[in-house]
N, C-alpha and C positions, 0 to 999 in steps of 0.2 A: 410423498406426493409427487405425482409427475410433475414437468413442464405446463401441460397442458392443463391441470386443473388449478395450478397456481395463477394460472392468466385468467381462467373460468371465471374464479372468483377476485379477480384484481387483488391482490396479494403485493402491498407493498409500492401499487402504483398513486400516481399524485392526482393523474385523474382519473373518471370512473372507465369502467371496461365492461363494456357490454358483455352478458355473462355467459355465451358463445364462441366470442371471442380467441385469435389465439395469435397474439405480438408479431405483428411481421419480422420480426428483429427484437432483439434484447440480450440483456446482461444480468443473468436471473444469479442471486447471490441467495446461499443458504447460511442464513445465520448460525445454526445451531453449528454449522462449519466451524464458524468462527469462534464458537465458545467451545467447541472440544478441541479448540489448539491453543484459546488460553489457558484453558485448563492444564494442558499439555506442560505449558509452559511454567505456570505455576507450581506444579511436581517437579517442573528441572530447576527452579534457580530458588525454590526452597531454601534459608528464609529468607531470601529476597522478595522484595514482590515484581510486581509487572507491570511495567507503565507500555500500555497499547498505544502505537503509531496509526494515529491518524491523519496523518500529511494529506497532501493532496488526493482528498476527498477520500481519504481512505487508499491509497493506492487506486483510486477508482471503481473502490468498489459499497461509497455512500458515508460517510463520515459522520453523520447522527447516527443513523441503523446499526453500521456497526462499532462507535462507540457504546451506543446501548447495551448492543450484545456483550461487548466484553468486558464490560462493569459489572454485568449480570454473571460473567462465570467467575469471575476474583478478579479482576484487572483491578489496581487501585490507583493509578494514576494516567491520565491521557496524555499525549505528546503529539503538538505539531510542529511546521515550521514557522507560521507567521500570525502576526496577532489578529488578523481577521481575518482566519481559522480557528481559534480559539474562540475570539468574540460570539462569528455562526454558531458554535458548542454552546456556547452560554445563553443564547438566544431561545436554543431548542430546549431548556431547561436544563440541559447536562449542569450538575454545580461540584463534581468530583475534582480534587487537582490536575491542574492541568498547565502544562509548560510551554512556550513558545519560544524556539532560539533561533530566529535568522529576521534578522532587524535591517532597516533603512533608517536615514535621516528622516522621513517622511513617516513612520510607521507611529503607529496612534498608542502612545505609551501610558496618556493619559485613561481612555478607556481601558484598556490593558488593567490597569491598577485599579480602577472602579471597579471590575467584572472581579478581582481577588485570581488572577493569571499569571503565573508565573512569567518570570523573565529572564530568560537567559543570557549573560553578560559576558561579552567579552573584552569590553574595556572601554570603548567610546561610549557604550549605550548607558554608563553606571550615571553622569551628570543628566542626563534626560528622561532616568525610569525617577532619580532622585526630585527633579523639577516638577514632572508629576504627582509624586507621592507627596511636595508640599501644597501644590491647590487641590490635590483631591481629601489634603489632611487624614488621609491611609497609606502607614507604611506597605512600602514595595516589598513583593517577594522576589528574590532572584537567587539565578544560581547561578556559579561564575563556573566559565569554560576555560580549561587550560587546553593549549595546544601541545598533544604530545607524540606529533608528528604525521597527523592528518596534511598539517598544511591551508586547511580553508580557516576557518574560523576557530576562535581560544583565543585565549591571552599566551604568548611568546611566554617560555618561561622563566626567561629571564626578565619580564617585566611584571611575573606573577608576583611578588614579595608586595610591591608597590600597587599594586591591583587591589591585592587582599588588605591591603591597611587601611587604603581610600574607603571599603565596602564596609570596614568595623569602624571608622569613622562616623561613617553616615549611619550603621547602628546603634552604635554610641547616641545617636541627635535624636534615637525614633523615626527613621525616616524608611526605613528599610530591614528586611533581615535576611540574612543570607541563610537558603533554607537547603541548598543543596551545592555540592562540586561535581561538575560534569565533565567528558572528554568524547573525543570518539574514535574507534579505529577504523584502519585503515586496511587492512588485510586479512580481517579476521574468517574471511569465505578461505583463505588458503592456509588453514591449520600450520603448515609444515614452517609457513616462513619466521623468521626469527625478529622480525618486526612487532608482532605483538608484547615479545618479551619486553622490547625496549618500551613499547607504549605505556604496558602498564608498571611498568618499574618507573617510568618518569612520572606516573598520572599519582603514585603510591607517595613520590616525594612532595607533589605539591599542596596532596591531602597533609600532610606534615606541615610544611610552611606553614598551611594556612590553620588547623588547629594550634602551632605553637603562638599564633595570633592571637587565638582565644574564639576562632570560628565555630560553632558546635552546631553541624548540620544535622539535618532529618536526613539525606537522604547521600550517597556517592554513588554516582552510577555512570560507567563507561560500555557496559556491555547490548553489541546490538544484539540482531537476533543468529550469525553463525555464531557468537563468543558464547552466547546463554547455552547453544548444544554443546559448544567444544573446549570453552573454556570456562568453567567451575570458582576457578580461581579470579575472574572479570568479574561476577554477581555484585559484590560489595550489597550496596541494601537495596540496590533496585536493577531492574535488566528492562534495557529499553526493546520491545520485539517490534519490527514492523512487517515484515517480508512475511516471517513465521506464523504470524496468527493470518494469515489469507489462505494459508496450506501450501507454502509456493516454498522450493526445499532452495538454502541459501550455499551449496553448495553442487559444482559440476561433478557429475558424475553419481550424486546422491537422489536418489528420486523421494518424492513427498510421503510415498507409502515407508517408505524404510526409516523414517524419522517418524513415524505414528501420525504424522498429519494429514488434514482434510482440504483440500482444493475447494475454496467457496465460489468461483467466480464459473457461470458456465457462460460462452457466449454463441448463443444460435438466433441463426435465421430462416426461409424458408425458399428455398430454388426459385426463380422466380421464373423461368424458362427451362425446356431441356428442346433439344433440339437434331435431328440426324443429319450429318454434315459429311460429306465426300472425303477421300481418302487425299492429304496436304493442303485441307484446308487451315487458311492460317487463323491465329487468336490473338486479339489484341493489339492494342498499339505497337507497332513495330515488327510485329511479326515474327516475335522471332520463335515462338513456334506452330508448328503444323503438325496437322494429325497423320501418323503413319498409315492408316488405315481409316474405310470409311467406319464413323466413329458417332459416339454422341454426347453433345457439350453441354454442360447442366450451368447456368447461368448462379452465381452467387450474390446475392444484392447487398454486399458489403464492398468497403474499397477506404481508402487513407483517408478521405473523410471520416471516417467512421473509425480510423485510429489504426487500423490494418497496416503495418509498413509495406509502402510499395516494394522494398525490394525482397520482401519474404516471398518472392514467386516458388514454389515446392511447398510451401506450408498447408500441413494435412487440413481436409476437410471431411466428414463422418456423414455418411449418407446412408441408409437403409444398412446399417450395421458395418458401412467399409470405409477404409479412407483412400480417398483420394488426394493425388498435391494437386494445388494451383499450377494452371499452366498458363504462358504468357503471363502481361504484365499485369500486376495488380492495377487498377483504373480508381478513381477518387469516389467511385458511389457502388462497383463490383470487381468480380474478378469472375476467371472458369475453372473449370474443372473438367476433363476430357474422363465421360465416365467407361468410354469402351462401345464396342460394338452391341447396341440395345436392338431390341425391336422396336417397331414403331409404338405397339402396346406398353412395352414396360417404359418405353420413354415417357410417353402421355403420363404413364401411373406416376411417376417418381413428380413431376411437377407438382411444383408446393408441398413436395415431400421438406419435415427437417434438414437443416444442414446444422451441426458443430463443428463449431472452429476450435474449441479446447472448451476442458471441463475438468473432471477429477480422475481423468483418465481411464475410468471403470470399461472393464470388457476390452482392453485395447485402442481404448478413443485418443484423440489427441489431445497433447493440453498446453498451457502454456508455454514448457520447456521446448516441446517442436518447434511451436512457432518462434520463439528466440536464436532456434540451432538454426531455420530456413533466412531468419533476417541480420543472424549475426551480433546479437542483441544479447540483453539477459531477460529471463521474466519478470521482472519487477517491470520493466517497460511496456513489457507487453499488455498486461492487465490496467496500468496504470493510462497507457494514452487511448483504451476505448475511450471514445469520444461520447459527447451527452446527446449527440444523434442516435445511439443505443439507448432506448429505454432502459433502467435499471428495475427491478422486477424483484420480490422477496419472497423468500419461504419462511419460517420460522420466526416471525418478526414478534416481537412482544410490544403489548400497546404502549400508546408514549405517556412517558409518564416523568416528572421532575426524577433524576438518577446519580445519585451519588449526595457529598455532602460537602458543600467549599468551605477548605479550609482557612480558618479568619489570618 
């Protein structure tokens, strides 16, 4: 289905779309994307399963929709960062497992435990999921993080022994069950370095400790989404993907197609000007470029409002089958693009012509990974900060419907 008849028939929007219609702007996401890369993923870390990353809104690209979707292709477990991120899941009927591990003192541990949400523990949070789980009189589910050389969040593992005893403790009482051991790495986009060795040989000891405890988890899981391609040996019983199932490739120099993935996010808008303009006419704030020749500037009505890094000035833009870079500086609601010596006709025609900024790359278009190489960046960033001044837009959407099954 094109662009254009997915807006026809408002596909996936919150409000209605008149049925002529066509988005001045958007962030049209193909779900069925998202289920032929969990599926993907589900053939690679066999018999592991797949806990889909749904963090911040999805990487920005809807966080019901596509959790839906990748429940719907085998994902069995959801993962975000914070508990109300979860809770929103729980709200929308999603009731499949589901994990939360970046905590405050302020974070709502009690809902948390009501909704049946996992908690991920790294050692302060154990006496406040446990305070909870006595006034909601529902033991807590948690899974305790070791640190095995990330550096941000774990348990130190020299304070893991002590960790894991306080947690069979409060099993012991009913209060709790320790349902999983988790870690994360730290360099697993750069296969060659010798750091993952250490990571998981230390993450391997502290599964030790804690079963010689008497821990018997459901799940061990330290692999993101480069380990599920590169390392085999990271799966343990679950692989945490986030990057992977968007079609976004987690390694430089590897594109999406060569890993079998699909690019869900496509973000276009439409010219909103085109213009004939003298030869050293300048663009943009500061000026700092000018057209060599007289020239014609096709107006872009996007800009870092709208999540564009100002400094990606060079990032392709796809117009009538070409790419052009931005030139001068990106501006907070547009940017240009110097499309070349036009007629006055062809200029007129190209206005409210399509623009894309990235997509699945098909035919030589731009995508993501451009725009990360123009801002310096990587593409998880890039998808992740369109802004919700982007309409978000759907293909392949399945009706809502209660998804999954919480486990008691």
């Amino acid at each position: 289905m094109t662009y254009e008849a997915a807006a026809d028939i408002g596909i996936g929007s919150t409000t209605p779309i008149a049925r002529s219609a066509v988005l001045e702007r958007s962030a049209l996401i193909d779900l069925e994307a998202v289920r032929h890369n969990v599926r993907q993923f589900a053939g690679i870390a066999s018999p592991a399963a797949v806990m889909a990353v749904v963090k911040a809104d999805a990487y920005g690209h809807g966080a019901v929709q596509v959790a839906r979707a990748a429940l719907d292709a085998g994902a069995a477990w959801l993962g975000v960062a914070h508990i109300s991120e979860a809770l929103a899941l729980r709200a929308a009927g999603i009731e499949s497992p589901l994990l939360a591990w970046l905590h405050t003192t302020e974070s709502n541990f009690q809902a948390a435990v009501a909704a049946g949400i996992d908690v991920g523990i790294s050692g302060w949070e154990l006496d406040a999921v446990v305070a909870a789980a006595r006034d909601q009189e529902r033991p807590a589910r948690v899974h305790l993080k070791v640190d095995t050389g990330l550096g941000r969040n774990g348990c130190p593992i020299g304070e893991w022994d002590n960790l894991v005893g306080q947690a069979m403790d409060y099993q012991d009482q009913g209060l709790l069950r320790v349902v999983g051991i988790f870690s994360h790495l730290a360099v697993a986009d750069e296969p060659e370095r010798p750091e993952t060795d250490a990571q998981l040989e230390l993450f391997r000891e502290a599964i030790a400790i804690a079963e010689d405890a008497g821990v018997d988890t459901e799940v061990r899981h330290i692999a993101n989404t480069p380990a599920t391609l590169s390392r085999p040996d990271s799966h343990f019983d679950l692989v945490r993907v986030g990057l992977g199932i968007y079609g976004l490739s987690p390694f430089d120099g590897v594109t999406s197609a060569e890993l079998g993935l699909h690019p869900a996010m496509t973000v276009r808008t439409l010219l909103s000007n085109c213009k004939k303009v003298p030869q050293g006419q300048g663009v943009s704030y500061g000026l700092n470029y000018r057209t060599k020749e007289e020239s014609t500037l096709g107006l872009v009505p996007l800009g870092y409002a709208d999540g564009v890094p100002r400094i990606a000035t060079g990032g392709p833009v796809r117009v009538a089958g070409t790419n052009y870079p931005v030139v001068g500086r990106i501006a907070m609601d547009q940017m240009v693009i110097d499309l070349g010596p036009l007629t006055a006709e062809e200029a007129t025609a190209l206005k409210g012509a399509e623009a894309v900024l990235f997509g699945d790359g098909a035919d030589g278009g731009p995508t993501a990974d451009h725009w990360a190489a123009a801002a310096g960046t990587n593409n998880y960033e890039i998808v992740t900060r369109i802004s919700p001044r982007v309409p978000r837009s759907y293909l392949n959407e399945l009706p809502a419907q209660p998804t999954g099954t919480a486990t008691p």
